[in-house]
N, C-alpha and C positions, 0 to 999 in steps of 0.2 A: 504494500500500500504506500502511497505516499498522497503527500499533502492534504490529505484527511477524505480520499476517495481513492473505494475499491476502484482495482485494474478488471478492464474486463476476463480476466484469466483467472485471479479470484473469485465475480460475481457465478462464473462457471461452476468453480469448483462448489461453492454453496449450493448452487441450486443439483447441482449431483450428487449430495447428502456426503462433502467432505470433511473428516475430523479436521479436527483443531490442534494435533498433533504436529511436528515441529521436525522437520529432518533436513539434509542437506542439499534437498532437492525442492522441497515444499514450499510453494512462496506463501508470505506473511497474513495472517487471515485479519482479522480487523483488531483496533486498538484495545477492545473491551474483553477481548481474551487474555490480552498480556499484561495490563496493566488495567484499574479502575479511573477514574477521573478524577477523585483524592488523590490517589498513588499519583497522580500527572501534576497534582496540586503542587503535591510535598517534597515531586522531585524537583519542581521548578525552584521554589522556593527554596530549598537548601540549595540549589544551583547558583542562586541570586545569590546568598550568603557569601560561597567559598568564592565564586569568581570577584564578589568583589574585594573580598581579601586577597585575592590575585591581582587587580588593577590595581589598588594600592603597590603589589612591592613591584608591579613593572612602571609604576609612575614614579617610583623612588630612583629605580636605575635606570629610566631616560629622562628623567627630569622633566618631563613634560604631563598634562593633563590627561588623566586616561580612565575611561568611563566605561563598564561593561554592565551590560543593563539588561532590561527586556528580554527573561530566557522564555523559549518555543519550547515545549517537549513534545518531543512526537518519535511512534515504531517506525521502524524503517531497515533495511539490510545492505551488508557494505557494497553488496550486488547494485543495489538502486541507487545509495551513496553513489558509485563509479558512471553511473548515470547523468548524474543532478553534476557533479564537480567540473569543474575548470581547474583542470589541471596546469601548473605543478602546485599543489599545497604541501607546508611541512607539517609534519606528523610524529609526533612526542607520547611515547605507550608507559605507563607505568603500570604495577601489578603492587599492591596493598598487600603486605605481608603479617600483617596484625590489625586487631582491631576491626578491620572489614577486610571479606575474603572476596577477591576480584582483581578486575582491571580498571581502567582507566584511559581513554582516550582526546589528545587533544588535537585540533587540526585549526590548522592557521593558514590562509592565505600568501602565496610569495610574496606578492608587493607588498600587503601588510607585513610582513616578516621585513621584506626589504627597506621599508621608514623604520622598524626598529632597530634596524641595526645599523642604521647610517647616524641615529639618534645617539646611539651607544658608542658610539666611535667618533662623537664630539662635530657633526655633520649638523646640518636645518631640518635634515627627514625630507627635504626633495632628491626625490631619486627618479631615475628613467629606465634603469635597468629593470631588466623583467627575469636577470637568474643573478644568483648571490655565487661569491666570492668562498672559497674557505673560512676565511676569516671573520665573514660577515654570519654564513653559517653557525659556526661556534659560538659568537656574540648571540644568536637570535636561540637557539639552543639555551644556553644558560639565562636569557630571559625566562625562557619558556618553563624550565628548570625549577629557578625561582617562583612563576607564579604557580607551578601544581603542587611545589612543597607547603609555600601558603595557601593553598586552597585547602591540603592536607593538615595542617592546623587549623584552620576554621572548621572545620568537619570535628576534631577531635576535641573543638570548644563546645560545640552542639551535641556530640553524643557521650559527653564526659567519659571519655575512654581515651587511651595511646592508641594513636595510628599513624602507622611504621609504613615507609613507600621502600619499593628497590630501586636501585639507580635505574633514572628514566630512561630510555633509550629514544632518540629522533632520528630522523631521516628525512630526504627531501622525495616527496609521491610524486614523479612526473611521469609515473605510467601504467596506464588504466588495468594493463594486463596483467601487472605485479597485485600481490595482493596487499592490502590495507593494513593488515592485520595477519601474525605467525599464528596468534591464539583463537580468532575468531574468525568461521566460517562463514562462507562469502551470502549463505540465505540464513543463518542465521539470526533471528528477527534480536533489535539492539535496540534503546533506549540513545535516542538524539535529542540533545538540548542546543538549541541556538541562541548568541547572545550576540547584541548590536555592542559592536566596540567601537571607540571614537576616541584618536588622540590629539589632542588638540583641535585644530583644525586641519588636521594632515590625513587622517584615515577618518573613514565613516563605510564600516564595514562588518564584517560579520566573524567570530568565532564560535567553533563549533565544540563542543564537550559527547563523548561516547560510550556507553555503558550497556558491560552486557545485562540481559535479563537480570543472572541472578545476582550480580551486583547490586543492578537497580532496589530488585525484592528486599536485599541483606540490609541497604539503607534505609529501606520505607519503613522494615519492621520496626528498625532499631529505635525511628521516631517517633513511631505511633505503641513501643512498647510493648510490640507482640512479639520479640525477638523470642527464636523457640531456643533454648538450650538442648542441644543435643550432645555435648559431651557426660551427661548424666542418665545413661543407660541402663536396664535394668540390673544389667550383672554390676556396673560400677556404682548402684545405691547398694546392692548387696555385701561388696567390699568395703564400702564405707561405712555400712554398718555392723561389719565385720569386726573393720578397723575400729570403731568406735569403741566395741565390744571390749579388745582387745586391749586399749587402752585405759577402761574401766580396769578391768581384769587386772592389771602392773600398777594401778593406783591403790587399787584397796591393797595389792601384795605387799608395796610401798609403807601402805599405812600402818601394815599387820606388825610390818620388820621394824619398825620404827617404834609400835608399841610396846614389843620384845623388849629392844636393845634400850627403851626407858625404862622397863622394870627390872632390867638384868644390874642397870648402875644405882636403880634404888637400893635395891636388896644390897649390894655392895656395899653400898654408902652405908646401911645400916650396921651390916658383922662387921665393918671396919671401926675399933677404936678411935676416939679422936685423942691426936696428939699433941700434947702441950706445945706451944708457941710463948718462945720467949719473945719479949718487945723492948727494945729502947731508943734509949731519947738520941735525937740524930744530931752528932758533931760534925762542927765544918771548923777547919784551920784557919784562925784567921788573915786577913787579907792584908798585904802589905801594899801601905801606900806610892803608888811610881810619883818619884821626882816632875815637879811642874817642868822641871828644864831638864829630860837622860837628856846625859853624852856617857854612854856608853862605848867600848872599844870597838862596836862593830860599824862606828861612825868614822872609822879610820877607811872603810871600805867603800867609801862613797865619796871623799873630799876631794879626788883628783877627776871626779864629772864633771865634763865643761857645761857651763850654759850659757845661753844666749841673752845678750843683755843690750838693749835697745831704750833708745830715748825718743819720746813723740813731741815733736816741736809742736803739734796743734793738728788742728781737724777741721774739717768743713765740707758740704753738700753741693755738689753743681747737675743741672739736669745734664741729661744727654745731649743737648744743643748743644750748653755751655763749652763741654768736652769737646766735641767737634769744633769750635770755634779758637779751640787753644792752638798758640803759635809760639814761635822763638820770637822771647820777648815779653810775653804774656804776663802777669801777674795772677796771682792767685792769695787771696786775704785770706787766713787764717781767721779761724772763732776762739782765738786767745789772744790777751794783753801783750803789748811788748815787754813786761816788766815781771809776768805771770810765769810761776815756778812750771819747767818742762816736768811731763812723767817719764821716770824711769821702771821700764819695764823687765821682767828677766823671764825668759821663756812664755813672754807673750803675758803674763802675769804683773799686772802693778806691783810695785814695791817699797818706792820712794819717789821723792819731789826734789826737785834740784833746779839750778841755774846755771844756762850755757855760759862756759868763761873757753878763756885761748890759753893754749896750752904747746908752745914752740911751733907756734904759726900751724897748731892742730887743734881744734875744737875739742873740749872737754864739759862734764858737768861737774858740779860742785853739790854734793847732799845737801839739802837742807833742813828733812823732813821725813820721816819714816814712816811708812803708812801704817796705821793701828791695826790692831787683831781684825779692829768691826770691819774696817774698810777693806782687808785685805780677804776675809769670807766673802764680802760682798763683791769683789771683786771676781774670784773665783764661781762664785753662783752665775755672772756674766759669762 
């Protein structure tokens, strides 16, 4: 079927009382066998959801405006697909390994593929070619990459569960006789959603989304909460409640051994005499007071370290203009008095105050000033 009218090849097989049965030769019977018109609801709508968390991360990496809207759901097979196409389209398959068990299909237009990847490669998105580049390829690939894994997160925010993709595989379909798909057979009947895509004002066009049957089913259940559990079979409630059994079973043995081995150190405890304990009072040696000032002899082992001993004439702030603006020549005003004791530092550490004197045509300071305990903590906390 397509576009929502039997082929006369169908209306045939109807009125010749043909099942509804589904084989590789069978063409697709009407939509109300494979799907309900809720199920058509629910799948558009979660369509809406995940592509647009798709157009979001490809409007991040082409930086332009991009709007996937208005999704179509309708049956159809990749037979009729090869039909309806204008080929070359590229073609991006993932297979859902958790979480949902299926495939996934996306299908993009060349020329739209070709504005996204002239976008991505720092281009306007006017292009005139009608085949891509390797390069452009790869580019339009990892867009495409990107928006099925955020699709794949949006899905797994709606059906609060992890859903794990395999690396996607793409390819470029320019030809009709190849098939579409490794996994899905060419009659087939598949789950097609169409969505108007628009970037900017550059494309105004169409992307396609493709789902097999039991993908489609596996998601509609999950939403409307009739997902069946089938890994809960008769023989695996019987093992589990086997197992439960069994568990019970090693608890109470647990609890038997346990009340044993507390009556076994009672009774103990009782035929055991108790034995005096002697107690006394706890001495400590007293404590000898260390000298405010050691000089102890292992101060002999330290007096020959040199240290670094530095005097700061003054300090001051200049923006980065200022700096740039310095020359041979220049001045530079310090934020101290001309008359104002220099610090004397030793290993980067304040220590004393002093005043620059000459010293045989060589600069020297002169102490004047010892910096206290306080100031010399306070120092060190800097």
């Amino acid at each position: 079927m397509s576009n929502g009218f039997l082929s006369q090849e169908e209306i045939d097989s109807l009125l010749n009382g043909g099942t509804n049965s589904i084989s590789d030769e069978a063409p697709v019977k009407n939509d109300d066998n494979v799907i309900t018109d809720m199920e058509r609801d629910l799948l558009g709508e979660i369509g809406n959801i995940s592509m647009g968390s798709a157009s979001t991360a490809l409007s991040q990496i082409i930086n332009q405006s991009v709007n996937i809207t208005t999704p179509v759901v309708s049956i159809t097979t990749l037979k009729d697909l090869k039909e309806e196409f204008k080929i070359p389209n590229m073609v991006l398959e993932v297979e859902y390994t958790s979480g949902i068990m299926g495939r996934n299909v996306l299908v993009i237009k060349v020329p739209d593929a070709a504005v996204i990847a002239n976008l991505m490669m720092g281009g306007d998105g006017k292009v005139s070619a009608s085949e891509l580049s390797e390069i452009e390829i790869s580019a339009v690939q990892e867009a495409m990459n990107q928006m099925i894994g955020s699709a794949a997160t949006s899905m797994a925010t709606m059906f609060a569960r992890e859903i794990n993709i395999s690396p996607p595989h793409s390819r470029i379909w320019n030809d009709d006789t190849e098939p579409l798909s490794e996994e899905i057979t060419e009659n087939e009947p598949i789950i097609k959603v169409c969505f108007r895509m628009t970037i900017g004002t550059l494309v105004d066009s169409e992307i396609m989304q493709l789902l097999p049957i039991t993908t489609a089913k596996k998601v509609v259940s999950i939403m409307m909460g009739t997902e069946e559990n089938t890994s809960l079979s008769e023989e695996s409630i019987i093992n589990t409640e086997n197992t439960k059994e069994s568990i019970i079973n090693t608890e109470n043995t647990k609890e038997s051994q346990k009340e044993d081995l507390v009556k076994n150190i009672e009774e103990k405890e009782i035929e055991k005499p108790m034995e005096k304990v002697e107690v006394h009072t706890a001495a400590f040696e007293p404590l000898n007071q260390a000298p405010v000032h050691p000089t102890g002899k292992n101060i002999d082992l330290i007096l020959d370290v040199p240290l670094e001993i530095s005097v700061v004439l003054g300090r001051t702030k200049k923006s980065i203009k200022d700096i740039l603006n310095l020359g041979v020549g220049s001045l530079i005003e310090l934020e101290k008095l001309a008359e104002e004791p220099v610090e004397i530092l030793v290993n980067g550490k304040k220590v004393a105050y002093g005043e620059v004197v000459v010293v045989d045509e060589n600069f020297g300071v002169r102490i004047t000033n010892i910096v206290s305990n306080i100031e010399r903590v306070k120092s060190l906390k800097e």
